[in-house]
Short mmCIF file of the C-alpha atoms (twelve columns), coordinates in Angstrom:
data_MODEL
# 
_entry.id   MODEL 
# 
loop_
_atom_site.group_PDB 
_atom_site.id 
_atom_site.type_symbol 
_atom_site.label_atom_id 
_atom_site.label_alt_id 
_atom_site.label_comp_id 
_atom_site.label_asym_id 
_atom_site.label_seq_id 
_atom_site.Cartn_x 
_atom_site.Cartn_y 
_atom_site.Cartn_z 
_atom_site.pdbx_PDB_model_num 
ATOM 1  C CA . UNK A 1  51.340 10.152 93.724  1 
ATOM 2  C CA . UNK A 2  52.344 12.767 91.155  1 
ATOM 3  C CA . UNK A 3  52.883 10.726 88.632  1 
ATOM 4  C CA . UNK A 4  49.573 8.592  89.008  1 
ATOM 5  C CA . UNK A 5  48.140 12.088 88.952  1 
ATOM 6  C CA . UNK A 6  49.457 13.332 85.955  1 
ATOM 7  C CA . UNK A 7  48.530 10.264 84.508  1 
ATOM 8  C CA . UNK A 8  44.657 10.170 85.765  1 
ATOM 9  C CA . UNK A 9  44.752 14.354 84.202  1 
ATOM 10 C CA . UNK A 10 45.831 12.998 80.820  1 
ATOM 11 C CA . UNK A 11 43.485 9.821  80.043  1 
ATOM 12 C CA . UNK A 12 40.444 7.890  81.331  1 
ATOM 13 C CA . UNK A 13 42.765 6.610  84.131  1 
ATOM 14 C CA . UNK A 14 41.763 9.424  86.240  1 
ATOM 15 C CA . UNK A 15 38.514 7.116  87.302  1 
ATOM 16 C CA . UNK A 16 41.262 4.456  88.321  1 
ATOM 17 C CA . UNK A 17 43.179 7.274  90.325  1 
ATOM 18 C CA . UNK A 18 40.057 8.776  91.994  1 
ATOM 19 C CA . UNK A 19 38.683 4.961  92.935  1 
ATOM 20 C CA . UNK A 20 42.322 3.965  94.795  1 
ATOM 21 C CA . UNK A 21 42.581 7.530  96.057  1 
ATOM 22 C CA . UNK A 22 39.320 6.838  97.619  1 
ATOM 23 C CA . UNK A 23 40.303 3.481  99.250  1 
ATOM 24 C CA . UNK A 24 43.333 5.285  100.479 1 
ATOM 25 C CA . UNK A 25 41.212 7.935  101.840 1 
ATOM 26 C CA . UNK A 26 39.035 5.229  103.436 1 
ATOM 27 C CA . UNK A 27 41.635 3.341  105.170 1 
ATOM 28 C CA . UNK A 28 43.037 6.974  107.007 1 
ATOM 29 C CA . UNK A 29 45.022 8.938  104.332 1 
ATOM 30 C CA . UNK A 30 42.097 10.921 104.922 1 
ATOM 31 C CA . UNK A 31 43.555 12.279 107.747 1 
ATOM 32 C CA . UNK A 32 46.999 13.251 106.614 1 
ATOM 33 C CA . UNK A 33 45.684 14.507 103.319 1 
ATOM 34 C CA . UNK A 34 42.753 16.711 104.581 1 
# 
């Protein structure tokens, strides 16, 4: 995860990052994360 996110802060990859964090968050990350 930290790496993916220092990734998505450097380049345009951060749309990639945000889209599977959001699918992650979908499927019930959502509850561990917030």
């Amino acid at each position: 995860m930290l790496q993916a996110k220092q990734v998505g802060v450097r380049g345009p990859s951060k749309e990639n990052f945000l889209k599977k964090f959001y699918k992650l968050s979908k499927l019930g990350l959502q509850r561990n994360k917030f």
